[in-house]
Every structure is written in C-alpha cells, then in structure tokens.
N, C-alpha and C positions, 0 to 999 in steps of 0.2 A: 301425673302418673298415667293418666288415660291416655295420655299421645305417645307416652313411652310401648307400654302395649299397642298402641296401634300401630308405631313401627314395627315394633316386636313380629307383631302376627304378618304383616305385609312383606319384612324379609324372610321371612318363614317360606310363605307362598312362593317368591320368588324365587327362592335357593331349592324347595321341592322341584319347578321346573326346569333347573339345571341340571344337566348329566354330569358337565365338566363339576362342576361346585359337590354333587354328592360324590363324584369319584373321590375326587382330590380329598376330600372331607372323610371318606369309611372307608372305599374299596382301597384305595392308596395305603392307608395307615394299614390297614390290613393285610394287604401281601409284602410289605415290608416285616409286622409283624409274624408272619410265616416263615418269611426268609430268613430274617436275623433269629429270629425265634429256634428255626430248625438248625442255623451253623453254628450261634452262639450255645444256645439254650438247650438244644435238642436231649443233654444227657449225655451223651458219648465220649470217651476222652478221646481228644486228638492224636494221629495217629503219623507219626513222621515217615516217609522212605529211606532206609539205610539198605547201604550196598555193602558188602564185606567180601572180602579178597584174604583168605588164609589158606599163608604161605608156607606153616608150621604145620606140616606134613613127617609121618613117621616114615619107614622104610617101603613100607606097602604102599604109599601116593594117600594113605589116609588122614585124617586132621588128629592132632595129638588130644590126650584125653585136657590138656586145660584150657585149649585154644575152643575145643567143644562145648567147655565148662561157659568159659566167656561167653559165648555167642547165646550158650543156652539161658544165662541170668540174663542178658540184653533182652531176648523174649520173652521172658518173663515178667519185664514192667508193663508189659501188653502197651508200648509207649512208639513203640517202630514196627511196621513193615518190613520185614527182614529179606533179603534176596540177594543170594550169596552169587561171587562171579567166579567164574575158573582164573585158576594162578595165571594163563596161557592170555588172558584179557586185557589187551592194552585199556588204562580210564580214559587216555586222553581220546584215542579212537573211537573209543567203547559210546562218549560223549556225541562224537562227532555224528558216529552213525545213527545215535540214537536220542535226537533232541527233543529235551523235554520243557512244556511250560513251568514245571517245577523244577525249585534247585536241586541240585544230586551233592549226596553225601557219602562220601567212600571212607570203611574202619577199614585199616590194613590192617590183619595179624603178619609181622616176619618172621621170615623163616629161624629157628632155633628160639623161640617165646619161649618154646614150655621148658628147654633146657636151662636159661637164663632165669628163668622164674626161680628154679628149684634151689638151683644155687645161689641166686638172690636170697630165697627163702632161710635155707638150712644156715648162711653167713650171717640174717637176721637176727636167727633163733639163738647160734654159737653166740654173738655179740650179746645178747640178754643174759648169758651164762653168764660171759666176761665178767658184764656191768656187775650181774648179782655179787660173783668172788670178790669183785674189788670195794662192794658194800662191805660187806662180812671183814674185808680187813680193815676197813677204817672203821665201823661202828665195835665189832665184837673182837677185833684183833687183841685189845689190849688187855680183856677177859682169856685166850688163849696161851697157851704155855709155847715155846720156841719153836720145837719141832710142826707142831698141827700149823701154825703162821707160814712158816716154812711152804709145807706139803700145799698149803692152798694156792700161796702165791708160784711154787713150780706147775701146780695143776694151771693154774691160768695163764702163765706165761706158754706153757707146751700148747694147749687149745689156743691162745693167740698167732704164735706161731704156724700153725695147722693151718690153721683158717687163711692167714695170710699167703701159705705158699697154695695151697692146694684152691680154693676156693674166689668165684672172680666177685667184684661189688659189683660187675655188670646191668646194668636196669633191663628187664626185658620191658622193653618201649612198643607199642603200639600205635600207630598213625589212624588221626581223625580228616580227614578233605572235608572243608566245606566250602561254597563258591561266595566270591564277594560279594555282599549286597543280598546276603542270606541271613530276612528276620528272625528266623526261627533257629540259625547257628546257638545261639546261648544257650536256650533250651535243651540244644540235642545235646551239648557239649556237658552242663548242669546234671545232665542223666548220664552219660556216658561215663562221668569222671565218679559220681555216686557209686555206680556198678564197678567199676575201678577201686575203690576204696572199701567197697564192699569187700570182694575178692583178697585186695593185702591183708585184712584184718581175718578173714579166715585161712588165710597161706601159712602167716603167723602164727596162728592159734592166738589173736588177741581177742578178750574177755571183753564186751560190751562193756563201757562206763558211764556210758550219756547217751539217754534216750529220749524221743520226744512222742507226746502222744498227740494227737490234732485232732479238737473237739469243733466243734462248729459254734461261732456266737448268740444265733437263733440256735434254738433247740429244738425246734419244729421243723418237719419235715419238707421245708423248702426246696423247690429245683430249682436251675441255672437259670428257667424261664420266668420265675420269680424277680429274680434280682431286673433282669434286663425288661420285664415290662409297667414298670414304673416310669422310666424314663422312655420309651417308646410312647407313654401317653404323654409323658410333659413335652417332648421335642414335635409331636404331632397337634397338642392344642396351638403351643409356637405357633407354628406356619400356618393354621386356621390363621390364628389373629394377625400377623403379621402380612401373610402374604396376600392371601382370600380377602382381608379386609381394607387394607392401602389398596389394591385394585380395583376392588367394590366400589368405594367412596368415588376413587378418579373415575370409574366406568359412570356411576349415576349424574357426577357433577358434568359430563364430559354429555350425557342424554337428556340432560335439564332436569330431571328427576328433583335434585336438589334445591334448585332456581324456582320448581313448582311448589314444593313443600316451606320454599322460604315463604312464599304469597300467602301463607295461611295463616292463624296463630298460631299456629306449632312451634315453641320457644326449641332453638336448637341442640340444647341441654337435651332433648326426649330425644331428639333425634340421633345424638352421640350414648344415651341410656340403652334407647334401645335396641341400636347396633351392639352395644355389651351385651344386653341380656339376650339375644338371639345368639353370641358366639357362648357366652355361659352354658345355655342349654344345650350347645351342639359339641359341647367340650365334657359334659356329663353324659351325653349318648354316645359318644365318641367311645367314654370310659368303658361305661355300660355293654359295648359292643365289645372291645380289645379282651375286656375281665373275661366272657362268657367265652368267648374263641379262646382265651388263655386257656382258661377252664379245660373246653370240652379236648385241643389238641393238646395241650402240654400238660395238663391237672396241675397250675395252680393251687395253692394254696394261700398266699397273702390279699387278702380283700382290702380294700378301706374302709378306715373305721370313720369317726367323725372329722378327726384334724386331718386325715388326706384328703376329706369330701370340702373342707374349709381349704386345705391348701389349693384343690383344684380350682374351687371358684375364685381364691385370689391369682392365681396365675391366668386364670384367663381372662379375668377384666384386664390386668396387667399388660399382658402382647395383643388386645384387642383395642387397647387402650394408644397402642404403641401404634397400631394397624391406622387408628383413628387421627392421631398426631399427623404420621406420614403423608395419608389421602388429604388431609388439610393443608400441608406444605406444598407437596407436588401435585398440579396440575394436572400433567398428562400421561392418559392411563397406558400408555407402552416404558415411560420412567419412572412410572409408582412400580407396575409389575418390576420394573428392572431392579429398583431399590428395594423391595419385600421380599427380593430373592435374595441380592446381594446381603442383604443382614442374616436371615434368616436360615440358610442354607449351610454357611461359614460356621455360626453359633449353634446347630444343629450338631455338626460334625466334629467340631474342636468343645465343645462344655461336656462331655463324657458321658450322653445320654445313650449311646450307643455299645461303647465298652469305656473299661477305668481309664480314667484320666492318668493313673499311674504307669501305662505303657506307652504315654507321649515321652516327651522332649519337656525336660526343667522349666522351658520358655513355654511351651505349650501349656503346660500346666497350670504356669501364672495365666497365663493368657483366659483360659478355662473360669476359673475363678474370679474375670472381674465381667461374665457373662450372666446375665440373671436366668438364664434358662440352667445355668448351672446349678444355681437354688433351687431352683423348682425342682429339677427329677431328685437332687439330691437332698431334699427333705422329702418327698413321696416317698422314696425309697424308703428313709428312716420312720415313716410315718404306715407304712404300710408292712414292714418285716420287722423292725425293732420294736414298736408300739412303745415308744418313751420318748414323750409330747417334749420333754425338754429340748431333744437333741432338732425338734424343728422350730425351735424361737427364731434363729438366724435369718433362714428362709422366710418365714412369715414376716420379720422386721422388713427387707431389704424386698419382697415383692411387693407390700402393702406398703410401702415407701412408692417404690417406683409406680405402680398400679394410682396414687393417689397423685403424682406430680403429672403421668402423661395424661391422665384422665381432663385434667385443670389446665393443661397445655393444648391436649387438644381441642378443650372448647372456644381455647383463645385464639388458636390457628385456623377455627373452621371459619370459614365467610357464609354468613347466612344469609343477611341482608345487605345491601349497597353500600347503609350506614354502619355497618360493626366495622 
C-alpha cells in the first residue's frame, strides 16, 4: 500500500508539470462543457428558418384574412423564424442568389386558400347535418309517425343535393419545400401539420375530445444542462483513462521509467494501483470542477448523492483500468496514442453521452448499448436526477464486472521484470 501511494504522489507531481495533461484533463472537458452546455443545455427552444410565399391575396394585393390566420398560429409556436417572400420571388433563383449554410424551407400559401377553405368548410359542416338526419332515421325513425320520417328524409335529400351542386370537396392545399438531406424536415413538418390540424378543428367548430397534459418525471426543477452534464462527466473520465493513460504507460516504458521502478521492490500490482488511484482522484476533481461551472453558468440543480460518488469511482478504475491493459499490450507510444483514440473517441460519440441515443439510427443504438461508457453516463444520469438506486444495479454490475476483469488483465499484460 506504501508503493501504491508512492506512485500515487509521483504521478501527481508529474501530471502537475504537464500543460498538455492539465489541458486535456479540465480545460478541455470544460470548454466542451460550455459549448455543448450553451447549444444543448442553454434553455432556449430551437428556433427553425421558414420562408413563406402567400399567394392568396384579396382584390387590393393584400393576404386574405385566413392565409393571415395561418401564418399568424405558425408564430405563435415561437418554433420558426418566419420571413415572408413577395409572390414576384423566384425560390429556385431566390436560392441561387442567396446561398445559405443552412437548409431553406418554403410554406406556399396558393392563390384562392381561403376561398377553398370556406367551402371546404361549410360542405364539412352540411355533411355533419346530413350524417346527424340520417342518425335520427335510423335510431328514432321508427318512434316517428309517416309524415315527420317523411319531412326529415326530404329535408336531407334537398341539403344533400345543395351541397352537391352548389358546393366544391375541393382541399385548399398548402405546399411545404424542404431540401434533401434536411435533419431537421420531420420537425418542422411535425409542427406545421399540428398547426394544420389545429386550424381544421377550429374551421369546423370541432369540440376538443383528447387532451394531453405533459408533467415532467423529476419533479424538480431541473434544466436541459442537468440532464446532459452527467454524461459530459462520464465521457470525459473515458478518455482520462483510456487515452491519458495507454500513452502514459507506452510514454514511461518507452523513457525507462518503468525498467527503473522494475529494479526496485515495487511489486507491479502498486504500480498499476496507483496509476488507478491517481485517475480516481483526477476523475472526482474533474467532477468537482464541471458540477461548480454547471452550477455558477447554467444553475444546476442535480448533485451526486452517494451511488453517483460510488458509480464515479467504479467507472474510473474501469477505463483506467482499460488505459492500463492497452499500455501493457502496445509498445509504442505514437500506436498506444493511436489506439486510445481509436476506442475512445468513437465510443465517446456513438454511447449517447452527448445527446439520446434515441435520435441515432436502430443500428446505432444497438451499437450504443453494448459500450460500457454507455452505463456509465447512463446510470449517473439516473443516479443523479431520478435518485432511485434500483434503476443503477445494471450499470454498477457490468462496470464493476469490466473494471475487475481489465484490472486482472492488465496486471497480466504488464512486463515488469525479464522473468513475468
């Protein structure tokens, strides 16, 4: 245990003298933290560019009052950037002249909407009459005497006929543009067709039948920077141990470093200990640093309680452990760095420490899930905003699995002496 510490302290001292190792280690985690923190996390809902072209103009050159209505519920979701084009506007020109790193989305209103609408409407409402009459004669008909059966079924046949000559089923249709290979199409299209549906059911006069309320599953006043800074810490101890540490090991064995501490008694057990407990403590400051900047820019609210303070320590013996196996295998320190990246950086991005895994690809998802870095954020998460220990057994099983087999592997792969 004494040589453990005395590693312990000696990589201490030499990680203090690294600029590259404290970067990589706080400032790094940290201006990612700010960044992802501000576009994810910031609060704001996102805000898409729509272009709109109405062409459903009254006699004056003015827009008619439902083409006005439309435009006006679409700004109302405070969900688009609205910037309307003159009828006179070629899009494809319009494009041309005007390229944007973002996709362009054009709402056509056409010309005669709001007339289309009305009689769409009023043929709607007739039809609900219809439907109602021909209830009334099949439910109540046979409570009725001749004549009043009569009278109902003339009244409905004449309003059917009405309807039929005078009135068109015409749709007034609407055109949505969006450009291929446009993420965020669903989205806008999801909103556009809501507001759409909105709209028929007030043209109608339909009575609301289903509603939904949306409560939040914490009850606590958590923000967006909440959820995504659990996982900013797990994907950042990661590449500590992974990357920082397979380099370390090939960089020391590569300077003799290793070669000199084997001459000692220093059994190599302390030597792999205390490369753990040096990434332990630097993955609890790490926290300790992300929580307080959570804190002071975004106010946080989820801290960790005991079982995120336990899950953090098992996941960083875990990928330090992992860091420890690799530098054991690989020799040389330019294809240790090349493999701590290759793992590291891939499983960073595709296990959903960044955003859900739910907005990959079916495949990705699997993919996700057979990542241990995926356990890790995703029991911090539950261990820090849900605070119900059950839901992180999984995580703890399957780190403290992994954490205990590379730990045992890499003592087996490290070369200490001539004779191991």
């Amino acid at each position: 245990m004494k040589g453990t510490f005395a590693i312990f302290k000696a990589l201490t001292k030499v990680w203090l003298r690294s600029k590259t190792g404290i970067f990589f280690s706080f400032l790094f985690p940290l201006m990612l933290l700010l960044t992802f923190g501000t576009v994810f996390g910031g609060g704001q809902a996102a805000k898409y560019q729509l272009y709109i072209q109405n062409f459903d103009l009254d006699d004056n050159g003015e827009p008619t009052e439902l083409s006005k209505t439309l435009i006006k519920a679409l700004n109302s979701t405070e969900s688009f950037d609205i910037k309307n084009l003159d009828v006179e506007v070629n899009i494809t020109e319009y494009m041309r002249a005007h390229p944007s790193f973002t996709s362009y989305r054009f709402l056509i209103i056409p010309k005669g909407f709001q007339q289309k609408a009305m009689n769409k409407t009023v043929s709607a409402r007739v039809g609900v009459i219809i439907d109602t009459l021909l209830k009334i004669e099949e439910i109540y008909g046979k409570y009725m005497d001749g004549e009043s059966r009569q009278r109902v079924k003339e009244g409905r046949e004449a309003l059917s006929a009405w309807r039929n000559k005078t009135l068109t089923a015409e749709e007034a249709e609407i055109l949505l543009l969006t450009e291929e290979g446009d993420t965020s199409a669903p989205t806008i299209k999801g909103i556009v067709y809501s507001v759409i549906n909105a709209l028929n059911n007030a043209l109608v006069g339909a009575e609301e039948i289903v509603s939904v309320t949306s409560k939040p599953i914490v009850e606590k006043l958590l923000t967006a920077a909440d959820y995504y800074l659990p996982g900013y810490i797990a994907a950042f101890i990661m590449t500590n141990g992974i990357i920082g540490v397979t380099s370390n090991v090939a960089e020391y064995r590569r300077n003799g470093v290793v070669k000199r501490l084997a001459a000692t008694p220093l059994p190599k057990s302390s030597w792999i200990l205390g490369n753990i407990l040096q990434q332990t403590a630097l993955a609890f400051l790490l926290t300790l640093i992300m929580l307080a900047v959570g804190w002071f820019v975004f106010g946080i609210r989820s801290l960790p309680d005991v079982y995120a303070l336990l899950l953090i320590f098992i996941g960083a013996v875990t990928f330090c452990s992992i860091g420890m196996f690799l530098g054991g295998v690989i020799r040389d320190v330019e294809a240790a760095y090349g493999a701590g990246n290759a793992i590291a950086f891939p499983m960073m991005f595709l296990s959903g420490s960044f955003w859900p895994i739910e907005i990959m690809p079916n495949y990705l998802q699997t993919v996700a899930k057979l990542l241990p870095l995926y356990y890790f954020h995703d029991g911090l998460r539950k261990a820090m905003m849900l605070r119900i220990p059950q839901h992180t057994i999984t995580s703890f099983i399957i780190l403290g699995a992994l954490a205990a087999l590379f730990t045992v592997l890499a003592v087996k792969v490290t070369r200490w002496k001539e004779l191991d």
